[in-house]
Backbone as CSV, one residue per row, in Angstrom:
resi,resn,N_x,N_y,N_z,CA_x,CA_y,CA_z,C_x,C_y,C_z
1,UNK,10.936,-16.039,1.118,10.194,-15.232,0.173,11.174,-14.762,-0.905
2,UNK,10.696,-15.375,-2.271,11.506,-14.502,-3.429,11.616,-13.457,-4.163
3,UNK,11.708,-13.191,-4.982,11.750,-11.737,-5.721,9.884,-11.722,-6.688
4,UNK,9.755,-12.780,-6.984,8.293,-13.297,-7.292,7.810,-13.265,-6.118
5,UNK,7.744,-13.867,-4.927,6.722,-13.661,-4.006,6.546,-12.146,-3.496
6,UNK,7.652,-11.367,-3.648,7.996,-9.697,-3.274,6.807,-9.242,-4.644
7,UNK,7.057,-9.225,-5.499,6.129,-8.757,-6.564,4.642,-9.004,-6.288
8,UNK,4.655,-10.023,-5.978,3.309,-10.447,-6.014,2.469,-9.605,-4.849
9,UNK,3.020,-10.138,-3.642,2.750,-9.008,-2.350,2.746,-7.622,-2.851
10,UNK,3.225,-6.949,-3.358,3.969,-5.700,-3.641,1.923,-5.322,-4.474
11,UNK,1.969,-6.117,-5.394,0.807,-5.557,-6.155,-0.299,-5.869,-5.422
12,UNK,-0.301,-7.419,-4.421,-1.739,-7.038,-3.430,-1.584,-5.638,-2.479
13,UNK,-0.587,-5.157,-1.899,-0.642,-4.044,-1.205,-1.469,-3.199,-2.125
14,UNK,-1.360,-2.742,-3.335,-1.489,-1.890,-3.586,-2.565,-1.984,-4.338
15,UNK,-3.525,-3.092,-4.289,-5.110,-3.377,-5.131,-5.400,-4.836,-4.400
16,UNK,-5.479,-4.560,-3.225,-6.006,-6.319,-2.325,-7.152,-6.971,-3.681
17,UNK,-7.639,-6.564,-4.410,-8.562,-7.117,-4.761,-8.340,-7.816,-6.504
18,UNK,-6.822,-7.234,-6.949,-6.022,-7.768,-7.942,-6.391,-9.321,-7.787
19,UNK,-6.887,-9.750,-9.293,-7.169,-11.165,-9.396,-5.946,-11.678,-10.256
20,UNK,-5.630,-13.066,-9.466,-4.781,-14.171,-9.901,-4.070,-13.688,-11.410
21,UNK,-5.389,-13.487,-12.348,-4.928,-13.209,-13.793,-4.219,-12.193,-14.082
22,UNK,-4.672,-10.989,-13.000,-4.072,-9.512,-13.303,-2.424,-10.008,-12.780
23,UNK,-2.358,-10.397,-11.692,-1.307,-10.224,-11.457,-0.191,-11.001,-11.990
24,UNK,-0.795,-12.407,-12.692,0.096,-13.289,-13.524,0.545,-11.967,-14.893
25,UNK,0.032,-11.530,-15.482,0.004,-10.691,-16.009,1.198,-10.067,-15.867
26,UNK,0.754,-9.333,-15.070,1.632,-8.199,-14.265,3.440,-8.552,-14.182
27,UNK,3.264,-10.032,-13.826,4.832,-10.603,-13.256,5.260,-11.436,-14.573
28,UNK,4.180,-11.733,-15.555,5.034,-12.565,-16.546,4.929,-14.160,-16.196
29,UNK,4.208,-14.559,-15.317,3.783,-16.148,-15.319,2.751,-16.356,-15.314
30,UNK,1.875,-17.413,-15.042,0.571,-18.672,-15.424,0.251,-18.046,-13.915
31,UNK,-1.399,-17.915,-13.875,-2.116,-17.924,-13.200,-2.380,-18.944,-12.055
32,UNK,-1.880,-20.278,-12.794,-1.890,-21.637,-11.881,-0.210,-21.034,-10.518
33,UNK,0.872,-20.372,-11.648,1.730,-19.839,-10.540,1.512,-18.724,-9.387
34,UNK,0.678,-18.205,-9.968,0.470,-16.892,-8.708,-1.161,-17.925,-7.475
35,UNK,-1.424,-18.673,-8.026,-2.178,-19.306,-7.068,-1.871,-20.403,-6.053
36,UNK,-0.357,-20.827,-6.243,-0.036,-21.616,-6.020,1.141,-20.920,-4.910
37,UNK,1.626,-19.717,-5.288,2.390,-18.947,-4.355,1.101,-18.071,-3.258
38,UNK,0.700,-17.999,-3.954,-0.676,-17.327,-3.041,-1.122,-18.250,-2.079
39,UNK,-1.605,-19.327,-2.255,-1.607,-20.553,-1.438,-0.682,-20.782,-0.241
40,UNK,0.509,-20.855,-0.749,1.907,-21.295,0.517,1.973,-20.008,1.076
41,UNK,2.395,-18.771,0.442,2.276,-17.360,1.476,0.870,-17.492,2.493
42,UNK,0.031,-17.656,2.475,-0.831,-17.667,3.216,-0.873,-19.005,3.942
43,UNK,-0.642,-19.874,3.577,-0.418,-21.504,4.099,0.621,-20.557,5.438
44,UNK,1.710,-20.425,5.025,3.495,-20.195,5.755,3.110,-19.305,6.527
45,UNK,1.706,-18.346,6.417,1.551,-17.432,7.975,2.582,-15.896,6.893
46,UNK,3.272,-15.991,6.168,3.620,-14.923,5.363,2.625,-13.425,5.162
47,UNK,1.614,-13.619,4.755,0.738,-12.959,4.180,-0.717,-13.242,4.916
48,UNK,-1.388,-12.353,4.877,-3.083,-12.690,5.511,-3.464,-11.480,4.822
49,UNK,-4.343,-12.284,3.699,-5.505,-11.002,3.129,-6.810,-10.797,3.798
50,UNK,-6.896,-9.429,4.094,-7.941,-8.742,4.921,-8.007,-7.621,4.539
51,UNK,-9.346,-7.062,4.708,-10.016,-5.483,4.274,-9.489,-4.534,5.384
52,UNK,-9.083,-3.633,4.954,-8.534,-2.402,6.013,-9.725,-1.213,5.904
53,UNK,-10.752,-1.123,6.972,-11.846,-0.628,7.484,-11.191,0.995,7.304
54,UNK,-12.120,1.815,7.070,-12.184,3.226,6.983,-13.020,3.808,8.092
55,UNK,-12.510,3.686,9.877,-13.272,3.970,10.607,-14.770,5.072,10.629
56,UNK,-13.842,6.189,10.528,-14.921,7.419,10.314,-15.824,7.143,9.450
57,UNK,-15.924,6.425,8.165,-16.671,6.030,7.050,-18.055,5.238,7.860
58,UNK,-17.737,4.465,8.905,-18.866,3.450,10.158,-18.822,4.190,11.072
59,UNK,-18.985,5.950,11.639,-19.237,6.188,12.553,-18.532,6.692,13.217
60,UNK,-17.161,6.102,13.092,-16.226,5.993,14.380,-15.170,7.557,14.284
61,UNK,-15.906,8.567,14.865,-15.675,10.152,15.041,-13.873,10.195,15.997
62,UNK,-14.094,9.373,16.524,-12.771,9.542,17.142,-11.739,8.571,17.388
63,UNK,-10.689,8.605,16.892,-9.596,7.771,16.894,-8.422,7.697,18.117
64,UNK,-7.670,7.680,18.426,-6.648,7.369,19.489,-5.940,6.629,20.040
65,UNK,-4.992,6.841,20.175,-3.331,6.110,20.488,-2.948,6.191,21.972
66,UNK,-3.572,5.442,23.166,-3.110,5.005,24.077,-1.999,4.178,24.529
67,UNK,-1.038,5.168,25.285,0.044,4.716,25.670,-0.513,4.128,27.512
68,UNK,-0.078,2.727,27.340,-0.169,2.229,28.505,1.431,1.747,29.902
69,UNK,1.141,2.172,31.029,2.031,1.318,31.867,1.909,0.737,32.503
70,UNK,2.045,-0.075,32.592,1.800,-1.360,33.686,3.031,-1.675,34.824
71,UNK,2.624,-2.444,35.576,3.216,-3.630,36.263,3.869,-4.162,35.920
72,UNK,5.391,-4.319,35.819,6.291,-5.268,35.189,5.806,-6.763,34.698
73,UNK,5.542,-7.246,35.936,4.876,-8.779,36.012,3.592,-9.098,35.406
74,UNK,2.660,-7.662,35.002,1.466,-7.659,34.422,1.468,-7.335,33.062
75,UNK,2.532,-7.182,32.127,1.914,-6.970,30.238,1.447,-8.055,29.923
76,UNK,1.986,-9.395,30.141,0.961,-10.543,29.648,-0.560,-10.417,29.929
77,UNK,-1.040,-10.077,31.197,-2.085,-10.704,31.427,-3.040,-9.145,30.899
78,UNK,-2.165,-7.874,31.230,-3.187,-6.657,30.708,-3.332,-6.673,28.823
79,UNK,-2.598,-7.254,28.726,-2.065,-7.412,27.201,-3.219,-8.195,26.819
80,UNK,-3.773,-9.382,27.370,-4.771,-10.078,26.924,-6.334,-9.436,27.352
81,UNK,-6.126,-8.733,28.266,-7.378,-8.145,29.274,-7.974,-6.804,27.654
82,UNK,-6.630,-6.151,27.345,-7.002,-5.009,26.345,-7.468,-5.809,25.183
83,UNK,-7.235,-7.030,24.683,-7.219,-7.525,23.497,-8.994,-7.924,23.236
84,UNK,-9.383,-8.198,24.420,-10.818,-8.300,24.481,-11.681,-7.143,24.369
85,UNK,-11.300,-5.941,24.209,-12.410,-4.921,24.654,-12.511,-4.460,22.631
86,UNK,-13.672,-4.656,22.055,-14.008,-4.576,20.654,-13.100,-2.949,20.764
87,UNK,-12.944,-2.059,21.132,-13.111,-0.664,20.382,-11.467,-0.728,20.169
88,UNK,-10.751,-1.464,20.767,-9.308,-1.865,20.025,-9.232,-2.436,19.308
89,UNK,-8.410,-1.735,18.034,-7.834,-2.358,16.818,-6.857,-2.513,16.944
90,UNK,-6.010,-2.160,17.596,-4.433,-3.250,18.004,-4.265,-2.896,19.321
91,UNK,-3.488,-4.014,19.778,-2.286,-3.522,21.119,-1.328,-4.403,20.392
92,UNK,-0.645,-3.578,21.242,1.191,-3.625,20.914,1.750,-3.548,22.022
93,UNK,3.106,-4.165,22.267,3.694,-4.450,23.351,4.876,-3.483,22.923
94,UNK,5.419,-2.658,23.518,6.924,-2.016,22.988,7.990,-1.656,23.814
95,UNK,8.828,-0.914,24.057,10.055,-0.739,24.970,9.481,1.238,24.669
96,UNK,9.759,1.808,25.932,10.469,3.727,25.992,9.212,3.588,27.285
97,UNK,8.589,4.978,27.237,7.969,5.368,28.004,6.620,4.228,28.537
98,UNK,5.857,3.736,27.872,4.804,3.567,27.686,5.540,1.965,27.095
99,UNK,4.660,0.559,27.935,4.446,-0.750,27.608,4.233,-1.123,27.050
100,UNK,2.987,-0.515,26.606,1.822,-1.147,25.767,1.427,0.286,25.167
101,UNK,0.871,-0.454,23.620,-0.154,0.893,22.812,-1.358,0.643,22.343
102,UNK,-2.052,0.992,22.478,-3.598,0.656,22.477,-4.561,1.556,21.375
103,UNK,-4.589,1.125,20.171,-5.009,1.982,19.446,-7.098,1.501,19.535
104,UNK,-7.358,2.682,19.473,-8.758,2.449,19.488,-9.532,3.154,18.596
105,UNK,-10.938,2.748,18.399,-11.527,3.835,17.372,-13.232,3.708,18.204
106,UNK,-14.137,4.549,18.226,-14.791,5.348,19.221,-15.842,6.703,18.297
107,UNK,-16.732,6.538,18.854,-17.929,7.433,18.221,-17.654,9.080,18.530
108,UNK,-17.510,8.972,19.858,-17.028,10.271,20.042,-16.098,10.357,21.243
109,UNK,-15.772,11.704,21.744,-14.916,11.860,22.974,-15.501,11.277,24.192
110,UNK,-17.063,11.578,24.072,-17.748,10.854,25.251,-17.465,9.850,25.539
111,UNK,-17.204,8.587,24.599,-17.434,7.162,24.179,-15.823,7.001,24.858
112,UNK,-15.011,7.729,24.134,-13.371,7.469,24.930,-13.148,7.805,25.915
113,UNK,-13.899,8.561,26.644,-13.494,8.815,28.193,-14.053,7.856,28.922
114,UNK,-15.308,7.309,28.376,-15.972,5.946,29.068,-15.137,5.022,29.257
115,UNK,-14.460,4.246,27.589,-13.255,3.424,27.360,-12.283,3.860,28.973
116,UNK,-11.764,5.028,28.500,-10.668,5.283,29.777,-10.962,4.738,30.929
117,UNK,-12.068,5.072,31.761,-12.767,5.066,33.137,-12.707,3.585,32.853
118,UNK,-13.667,3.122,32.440,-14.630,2.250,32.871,-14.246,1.023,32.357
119,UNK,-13.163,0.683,31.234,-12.631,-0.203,30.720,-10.827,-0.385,31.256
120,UNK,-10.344,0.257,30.392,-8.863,0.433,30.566,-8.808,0.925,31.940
121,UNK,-9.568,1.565,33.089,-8.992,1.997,33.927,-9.516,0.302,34.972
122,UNK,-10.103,-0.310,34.643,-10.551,-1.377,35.675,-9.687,-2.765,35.530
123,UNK,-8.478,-2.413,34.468,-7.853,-4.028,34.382,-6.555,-4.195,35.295
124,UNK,-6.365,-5.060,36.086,-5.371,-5.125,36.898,-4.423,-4.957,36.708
125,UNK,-3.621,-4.076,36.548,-2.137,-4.028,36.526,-1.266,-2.370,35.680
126,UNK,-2.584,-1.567,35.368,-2.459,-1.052,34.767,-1.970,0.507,35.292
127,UNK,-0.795,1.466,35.419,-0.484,2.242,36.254,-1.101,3.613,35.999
128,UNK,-0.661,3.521,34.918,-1.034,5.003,34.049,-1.506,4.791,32.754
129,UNK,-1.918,5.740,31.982,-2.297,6.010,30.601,-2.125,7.469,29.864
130,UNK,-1.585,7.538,29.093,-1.699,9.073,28.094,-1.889,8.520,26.677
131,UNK,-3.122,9.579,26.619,-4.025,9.273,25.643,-4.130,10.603,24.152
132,UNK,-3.289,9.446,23.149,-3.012,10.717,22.143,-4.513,10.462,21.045
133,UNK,-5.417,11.648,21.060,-6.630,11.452,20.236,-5.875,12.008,18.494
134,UNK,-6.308,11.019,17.571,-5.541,10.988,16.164,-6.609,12.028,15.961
135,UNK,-5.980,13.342,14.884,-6.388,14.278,14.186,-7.184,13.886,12.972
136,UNK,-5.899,13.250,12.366,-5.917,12.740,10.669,-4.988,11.456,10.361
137,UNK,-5.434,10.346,9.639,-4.867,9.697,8.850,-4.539,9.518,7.641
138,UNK,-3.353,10.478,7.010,-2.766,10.551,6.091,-2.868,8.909,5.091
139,UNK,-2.596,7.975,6.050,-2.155,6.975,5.267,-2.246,5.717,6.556
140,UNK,-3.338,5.058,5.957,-3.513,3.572,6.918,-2.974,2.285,6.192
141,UNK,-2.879,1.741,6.569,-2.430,0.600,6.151,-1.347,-0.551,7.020
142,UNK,-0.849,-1.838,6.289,-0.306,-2.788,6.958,0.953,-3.212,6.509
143,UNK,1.064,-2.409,5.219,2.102,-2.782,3.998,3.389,-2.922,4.951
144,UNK,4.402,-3.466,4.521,5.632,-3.517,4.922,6.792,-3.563,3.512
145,UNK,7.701,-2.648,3.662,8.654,-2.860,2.857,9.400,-3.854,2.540
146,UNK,9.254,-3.851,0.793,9.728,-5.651,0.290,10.706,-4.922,-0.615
């Protein structure tokens, strides 16, 4: 990735919906160039343009950051077991206290204690859980520093 492909990324972070022209614009080349880098970044697995959902905006009253532990021998297979249940928007695998992180989004507290019980508590391998419910999101997003 070059100092042009950094630019280019740099201005989808910050208007996903910036067209080809704006951003040729923007960097000082041909439209045929920003489509053509747009192309291979997304070809190369670099980049994936997608809409970043405003939970609460659809409902979703309660948010939360589940820290999971498992079974040494079990993050692969709980790792795939969490990846199936819709009300997760990521798991993550990590190193400290907690294996796995399980972010979810949920109508209400009712709805996440169900999740707890009746989902996350029934997949094999799974020891414990502490469950941090999000207040506020200052700032969502996927951006990464270029």
């Amino acid at each position: 990735m070059d100092e042009l492909d950094r630019k280019i990324v740099a201005i989808l972070q910050a208007d996903g919906r910036a067209s080809n022209a704006k951003i040729a614009r923007e960097v000082g080349v041909s439209e045929g160039t920003i489509r053509r880098r747009l192309k291979r970044l997304v070809q190369q697995g670099l980049i994936t343009v997608t809409a970043i959902v405003e939970p609460n905006k659809l409902g979703y009253q309660t948010e939360a950051l589940i820290g999971v532990q498992v079974d040494p021998n079990s993050i692969d297979s709980v790792v795939a077991e969490l990846g199936k249940f819709k009300e997760a928007s990521q798991v993550t695998v990590a190193t400290g206290a907690f294996d796995i992180f399980v972010s979810v989004n949920v109508h209400s507290g009712e709805e996440l204690g169900s999740f707890l019980k009746n989902k996350i508590g029934s997949v094999d391998g799974v020891r414990r859980t502490e469950t941090f419910v999000i207040l506020s999101t200052p700032k969502r997003g996927y951006g990464v520093a270029l």
